[in-house]
C-alpha positions as CSV (number, residue, x, y, z in Angstrom):
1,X,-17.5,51.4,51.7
2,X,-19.9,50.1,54.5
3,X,-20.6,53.1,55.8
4,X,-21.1,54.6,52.8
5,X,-23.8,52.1,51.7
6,X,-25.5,52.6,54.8
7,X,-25.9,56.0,54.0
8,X,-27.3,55.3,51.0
9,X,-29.8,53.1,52.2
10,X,-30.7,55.7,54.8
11,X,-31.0,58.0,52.1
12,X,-33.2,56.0,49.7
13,X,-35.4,55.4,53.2
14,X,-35.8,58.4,53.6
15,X,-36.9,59.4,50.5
16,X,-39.2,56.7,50.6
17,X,-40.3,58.0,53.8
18,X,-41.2,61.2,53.1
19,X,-42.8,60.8,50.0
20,X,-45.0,58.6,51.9
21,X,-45.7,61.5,54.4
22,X,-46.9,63.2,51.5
23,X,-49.3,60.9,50.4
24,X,-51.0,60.0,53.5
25,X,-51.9,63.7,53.9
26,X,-53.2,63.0,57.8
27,X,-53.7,66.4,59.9
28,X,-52.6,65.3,63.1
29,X,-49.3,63.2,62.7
30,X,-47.0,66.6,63.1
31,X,-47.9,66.5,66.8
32,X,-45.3,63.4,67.3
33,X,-42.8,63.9,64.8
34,X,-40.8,61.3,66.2
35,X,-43.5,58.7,64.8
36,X,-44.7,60.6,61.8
37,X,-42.2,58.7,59.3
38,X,-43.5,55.2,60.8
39,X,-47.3,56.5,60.4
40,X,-46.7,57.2,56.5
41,X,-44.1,54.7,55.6
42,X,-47.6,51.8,57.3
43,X,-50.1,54.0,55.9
44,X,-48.8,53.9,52.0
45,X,-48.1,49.8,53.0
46,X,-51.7,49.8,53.7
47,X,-51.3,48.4,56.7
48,X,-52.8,51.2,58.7
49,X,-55.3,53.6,57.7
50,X,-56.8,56.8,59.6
51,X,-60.3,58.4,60.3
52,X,-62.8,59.8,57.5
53,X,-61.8,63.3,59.4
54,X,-59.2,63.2,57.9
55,X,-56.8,62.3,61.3
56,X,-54.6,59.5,62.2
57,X,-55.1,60.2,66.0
58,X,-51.9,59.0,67.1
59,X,-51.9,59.2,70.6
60,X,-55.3,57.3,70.6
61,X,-54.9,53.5,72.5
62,X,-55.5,50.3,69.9
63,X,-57.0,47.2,70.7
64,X,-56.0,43.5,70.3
65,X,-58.3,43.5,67.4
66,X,-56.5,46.0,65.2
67,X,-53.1,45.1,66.3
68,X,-54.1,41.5,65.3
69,X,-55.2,43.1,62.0
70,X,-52.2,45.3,61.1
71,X,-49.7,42.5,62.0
72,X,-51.9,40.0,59.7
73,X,-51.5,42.3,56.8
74,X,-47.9,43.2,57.3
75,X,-47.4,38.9,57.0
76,X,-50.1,38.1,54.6
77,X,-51.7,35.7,56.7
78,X,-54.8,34.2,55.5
79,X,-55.0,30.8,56.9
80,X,-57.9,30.8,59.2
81,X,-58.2,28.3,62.4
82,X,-61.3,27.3,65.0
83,X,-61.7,29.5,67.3
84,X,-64.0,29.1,70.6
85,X,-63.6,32.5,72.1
86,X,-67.1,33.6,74.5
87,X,-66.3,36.9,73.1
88,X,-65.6,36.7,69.5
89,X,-68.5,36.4,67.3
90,X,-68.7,35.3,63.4
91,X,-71.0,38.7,63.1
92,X,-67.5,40.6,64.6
93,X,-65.8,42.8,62.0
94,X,-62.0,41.3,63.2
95,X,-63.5,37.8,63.3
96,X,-61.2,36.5,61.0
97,X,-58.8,38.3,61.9
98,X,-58.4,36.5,65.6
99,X,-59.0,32.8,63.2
100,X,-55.5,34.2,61.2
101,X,-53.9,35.3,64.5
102,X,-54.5,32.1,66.6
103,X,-53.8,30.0,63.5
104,X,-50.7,31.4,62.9
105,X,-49.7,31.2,66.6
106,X,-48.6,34.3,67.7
107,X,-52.0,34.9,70.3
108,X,-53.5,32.8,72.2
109,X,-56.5,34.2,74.9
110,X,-56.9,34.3,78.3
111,X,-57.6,31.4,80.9
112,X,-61.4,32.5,81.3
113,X,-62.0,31.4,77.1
114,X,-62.0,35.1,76.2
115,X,-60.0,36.9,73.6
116,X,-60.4,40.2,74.8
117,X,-60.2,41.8,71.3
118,X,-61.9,45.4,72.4
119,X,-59.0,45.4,75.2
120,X,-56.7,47.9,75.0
121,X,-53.2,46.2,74.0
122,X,-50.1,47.2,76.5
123,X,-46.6,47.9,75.6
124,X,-45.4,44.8,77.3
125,X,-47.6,42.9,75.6
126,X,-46.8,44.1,71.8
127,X,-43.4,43.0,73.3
128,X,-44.5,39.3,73.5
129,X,-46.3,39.3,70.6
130,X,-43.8,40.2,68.3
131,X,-41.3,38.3,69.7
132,X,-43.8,35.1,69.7
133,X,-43.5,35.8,66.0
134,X,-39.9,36.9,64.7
135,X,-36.8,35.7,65.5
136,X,-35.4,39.1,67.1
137,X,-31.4,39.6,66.9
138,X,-30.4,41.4,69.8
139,X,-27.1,42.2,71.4
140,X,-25.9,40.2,74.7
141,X,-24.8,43.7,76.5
142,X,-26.6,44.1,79.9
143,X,-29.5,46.5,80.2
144,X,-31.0,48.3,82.9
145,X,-34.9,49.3,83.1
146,X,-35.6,51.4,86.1
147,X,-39.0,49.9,86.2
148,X,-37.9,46.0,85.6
149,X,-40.0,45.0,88.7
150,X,-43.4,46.7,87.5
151,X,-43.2,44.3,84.3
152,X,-45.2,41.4,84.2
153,X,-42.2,38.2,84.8
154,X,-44.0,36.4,81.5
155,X,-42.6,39.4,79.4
156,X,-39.5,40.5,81.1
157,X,-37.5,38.5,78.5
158,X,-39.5,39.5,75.6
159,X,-39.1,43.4,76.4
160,X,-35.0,43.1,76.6
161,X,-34.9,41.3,73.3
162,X,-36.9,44.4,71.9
163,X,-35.1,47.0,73.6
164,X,-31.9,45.4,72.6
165,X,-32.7,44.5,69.1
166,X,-33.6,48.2,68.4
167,X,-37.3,47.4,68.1
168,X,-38.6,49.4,71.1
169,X,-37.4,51.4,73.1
170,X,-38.3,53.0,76.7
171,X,-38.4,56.5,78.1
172,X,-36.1,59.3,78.7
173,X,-36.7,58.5,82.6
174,X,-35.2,55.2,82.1
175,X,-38.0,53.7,82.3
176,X,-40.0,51.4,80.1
177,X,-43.6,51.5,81.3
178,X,-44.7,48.0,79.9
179,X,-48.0,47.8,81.7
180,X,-48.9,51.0,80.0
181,X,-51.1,50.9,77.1
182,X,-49.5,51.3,73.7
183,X,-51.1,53.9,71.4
184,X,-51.3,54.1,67.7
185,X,-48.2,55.9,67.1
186,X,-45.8,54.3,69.2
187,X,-47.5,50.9,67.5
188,X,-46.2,51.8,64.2
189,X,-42.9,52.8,64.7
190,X,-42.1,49.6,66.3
191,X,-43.9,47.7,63.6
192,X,-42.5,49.5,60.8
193,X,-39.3,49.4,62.3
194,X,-40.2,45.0,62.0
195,X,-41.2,45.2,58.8
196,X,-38.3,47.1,57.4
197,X,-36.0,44.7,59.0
198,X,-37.5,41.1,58.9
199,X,-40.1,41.7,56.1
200,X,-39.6,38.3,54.4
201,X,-36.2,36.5,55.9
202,X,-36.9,35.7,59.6
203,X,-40.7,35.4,60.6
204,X,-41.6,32.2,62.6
205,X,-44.6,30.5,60.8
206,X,-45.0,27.6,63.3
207,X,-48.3,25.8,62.9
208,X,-50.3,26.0,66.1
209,X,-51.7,23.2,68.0
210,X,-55.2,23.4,68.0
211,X,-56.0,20.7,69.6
212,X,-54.8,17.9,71.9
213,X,-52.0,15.9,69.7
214,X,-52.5,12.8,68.9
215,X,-50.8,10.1,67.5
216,X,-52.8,7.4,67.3
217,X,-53.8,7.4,64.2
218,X,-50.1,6.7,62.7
219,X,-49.8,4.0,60.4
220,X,-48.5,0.2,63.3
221,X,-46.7,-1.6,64.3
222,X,-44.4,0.8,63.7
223,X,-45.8,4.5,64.6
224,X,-43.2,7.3,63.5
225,X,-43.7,10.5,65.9
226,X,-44.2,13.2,63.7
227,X,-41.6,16.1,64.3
228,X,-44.3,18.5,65.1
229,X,-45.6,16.1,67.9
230,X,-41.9,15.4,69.1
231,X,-41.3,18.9,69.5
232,X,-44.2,19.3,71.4
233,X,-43.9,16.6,73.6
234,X,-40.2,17.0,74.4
235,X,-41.2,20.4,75.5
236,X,-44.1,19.1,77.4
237,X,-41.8,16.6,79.6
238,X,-39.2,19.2,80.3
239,X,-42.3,21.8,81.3
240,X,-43.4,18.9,83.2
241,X,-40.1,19.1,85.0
242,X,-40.0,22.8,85.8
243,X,-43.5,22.3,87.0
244,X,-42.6,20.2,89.7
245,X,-39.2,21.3,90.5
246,X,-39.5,24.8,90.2
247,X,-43.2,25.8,90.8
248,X,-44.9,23.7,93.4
249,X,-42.2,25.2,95.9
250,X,-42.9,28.6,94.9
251,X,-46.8,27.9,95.4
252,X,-48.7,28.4,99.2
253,X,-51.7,27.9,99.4
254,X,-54.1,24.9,98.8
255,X,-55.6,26.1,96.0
256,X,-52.7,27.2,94.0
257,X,-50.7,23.6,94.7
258,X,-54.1,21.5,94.0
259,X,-53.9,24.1,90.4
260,X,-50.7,23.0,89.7
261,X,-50.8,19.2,90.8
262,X,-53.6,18.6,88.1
263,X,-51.3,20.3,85.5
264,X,-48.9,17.8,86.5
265,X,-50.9,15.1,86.4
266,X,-52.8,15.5,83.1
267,X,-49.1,16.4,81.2
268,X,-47.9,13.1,82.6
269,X,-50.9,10.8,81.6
270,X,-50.2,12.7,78.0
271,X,-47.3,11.7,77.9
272,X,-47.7,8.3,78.7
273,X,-50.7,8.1,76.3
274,X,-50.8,10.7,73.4
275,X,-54.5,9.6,73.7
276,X,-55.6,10.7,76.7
277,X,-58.3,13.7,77.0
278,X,-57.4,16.2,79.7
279,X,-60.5,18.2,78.8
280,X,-61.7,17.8,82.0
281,X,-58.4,18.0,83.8
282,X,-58.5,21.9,82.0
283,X,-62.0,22.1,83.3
284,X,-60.9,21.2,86.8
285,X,-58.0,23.5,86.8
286,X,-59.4,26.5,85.6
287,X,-62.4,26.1,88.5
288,X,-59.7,26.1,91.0
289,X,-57.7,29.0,89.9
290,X,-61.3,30.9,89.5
291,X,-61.6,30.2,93.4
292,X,-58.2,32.1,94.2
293,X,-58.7,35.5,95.4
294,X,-56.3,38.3,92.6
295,X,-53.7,38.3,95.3
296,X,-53.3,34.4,95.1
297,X,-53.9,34.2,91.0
298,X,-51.0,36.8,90.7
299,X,-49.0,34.6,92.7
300,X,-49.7,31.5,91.0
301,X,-49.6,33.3,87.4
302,X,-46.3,34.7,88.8
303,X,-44.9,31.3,89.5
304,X,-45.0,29.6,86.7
305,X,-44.1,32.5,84.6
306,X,-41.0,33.2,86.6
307,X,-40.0,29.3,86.2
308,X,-40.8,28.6,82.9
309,X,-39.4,30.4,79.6
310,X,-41.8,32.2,77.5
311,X,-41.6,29.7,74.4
312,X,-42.1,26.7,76.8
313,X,-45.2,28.9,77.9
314,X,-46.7,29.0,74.8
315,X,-46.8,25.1,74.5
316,X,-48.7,24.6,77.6
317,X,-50.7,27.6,77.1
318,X,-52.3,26.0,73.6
319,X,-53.0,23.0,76.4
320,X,-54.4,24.7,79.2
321,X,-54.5,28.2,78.6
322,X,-53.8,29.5,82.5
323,X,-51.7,32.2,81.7
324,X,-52.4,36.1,80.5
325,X,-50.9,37.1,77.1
C-alpha cells in the first residue's frame, strides 16, 4: 500500500510537473533535461522567472542577490531588518531583499561590512544557506566526497547533510565541486526539491540578533533572561570555550593569536555584563585580521571554522562577523 501511494504521488508530481513545462514555454531548458522539471515546476511557483528572449539560460551563474530573492519568495518573507552593508544601497533593486534575508537569519556578510550581492553564489555555499534555514533530515550512513579536502571546513557539514538528505547531489566523478559556482539550473532543482519537501512543516524562522543583546532593560530586582538571550549566551560561553581550548593552539602567528585573544576577551566582558559594547573590540579585530597576509587569514578562518560547529558560527558571526558565508 506504501508503495503504491508513492507511486501515486510520483504520478500526480509528475503531472504537475509537466504541465508546468508546458506553461513556462522557455527555449533553452531542453539542453539540461535533468533540471528542466525543477525550472517549470519554480517558474509556474513564481519563484523564478526567465529573459524577455524568451530563455531561461540555465547554465548561466546567479548571484547572492537573486538567490536571496527566490528563497524569500519560496518562504514568504517580508519582515525587513537594518542593514549596514558598504555595498548595498536603498536605490539597489534586491535592497530589500538582503533587509528580508538578514532579518530572517539565514545570511549574514562578510568580515570587511560587505554583502557581496553581485557575487556569484557557490555550490558550497547554497549548501550553508539552506541548511542555516531548514531543518534537513538526512541519513547517518558514511559518505565519501573525493574532493572533501577542496571544501571550505565551515561548510563540510552542511554539504553531507544535503548530499545525504537527497537535496544535492555531486558529480559522476565522485566529486562534489563545492567551491564551484552554482548556476541557475542546478539552483532550482535543489530548491525545488526544498520546497516540495519542507514547504510549510520544518523551516527555521529564528529571529536574528541585530544587535548586541541586552538585558538591562528587564523589569529589577528580579531580571528574567529572556529565552532568546539565554540561548544566545549559553552558546556564547561554550563558543567562548572552544575559542580558547580549541583555536588559540591551532593559531601561529602574532597577529592571528592577538585576533583571537580580543574575541576572547570581549565574549567574556559580555558575559559578565550583557551591557558592555564590544563595538570597538569588533573594530580592533577586524584591523588585525586586515593586517594578515591570505595565507595567514585562511589559516585563522580555517581555525575557528574547523573548531567550532556551523550553528555556533552563526552566533558569533551576528557579533563579530569574521568569518565568510
Amino acid at each position: 500500500m506504501a508503495f503504491k501511494k508513492a507511486m501515486v504521488v510520483m504520478i500526480i508530481l509528475s503531472i504537475i510537473t509537466c504541465s508546468a513545462g508546458f506553461a513556462s514555454g522557455f527555449s533553452d531548458i531542453g539542453q539540461v533535461s535533468w533540471a528542466q522539471s525543477a525550472i517549470n515546476f519554480m517558474s509556474v511557483k513564481g519563484f523564478v522567472g526567465g529573459y524577455a528572449d524568451g530563455t531561461f539560460k540555465p547554465n548561466q551563474k546567479i548571484t547572492r542577490a537573486e538567490i536571496v530573492t527566490i528563497i524569500n519568495k519560496m518562504n514568504s518573507f517580508e519582515e525587513t531588518g537594518e542593514i549596514v552593508f558598504s555595498d548595498v544601497s536603498s536605490k539597489d533593486w534586491f535592497y530589500k531583499e538582503v533587509q528580508k534575508a538578514t532579518k530572517a537569519g539565514y545570511v549574514m556578510g562578510f568580515p570587511n561590512g560587505k554583502f557581496e550581492p553581485n557575487a556569484y553564489v557557490t555550490r558550497e555555499q547554497v549548501a550553508v544557506i539552506i541548511g542555516n534555514l531548514y531543518k534537513i533530515e538526512y541519513s547517518t550512513e558514511s559518505l565519501i566526497i573525493d574532493d572533501i579536502d577542496q571544501i571550505s571546513n565551515w561548510a563540510k557539514l552542511a554539504v553531507e547533510k544535503m548530499i545525504k538528505g537527497g537535496i544535492m547531489s555531486g558529480y559522476p566523478d565522485g566529486t562534489f565541486k563545492g567551491r564551484n559556482n552554482i548556476t541557475r539550473a542546478e539552483a532550482a532543482v535543489v530548491l525545488s526539491k526544498i520546497h516540495q519537501k519542507y514547504s510549510g512543516m520544518d523551516i527555521v524562522k529564528e529571529e536574528v540578533v541585530e544587535s548586541p543583546v541586552s538585558v538591562d532593560e528587564v523589569a529589577k530586582p528580579a531580571p528574567v533572561e529572556p529565552e532568546g538571550d539565554k540561548a544566545v549566551n549559553e552558546t556564547l560561553e561554550t563558543v567562548l570555550g572552544k575559542l580558547e581550548s580549541r583555536v588559540l593552539p591551532k593559531l601561529t602567528t602574532t597577529l592571528q593569536r592577538d585576533a583571537a585573544n580580543i574575541v576572547i576577551d570581549s565574549i567574556a566582558k559580555y558575559l559578565s555584563n550583557p551591557s558592555y559594547n564590544f563595538d570597538a573590540d569588533v573594530t580592533s579585530a577586524k584591523v588585525l585580521v586586515s593586517k594578515m597576509t591570505d595565507s595567514e587569514q585562511l589559516a585563522f578562518e580555517n581555525a575557528i571554522t574547523s573548531s567550532i560547529p556551523i550553528s555556533e558560527l552563526n552566533t558569533l558571526n551576528q557579533k563579530f562577523r569574521l568569518i565568510n558565508y
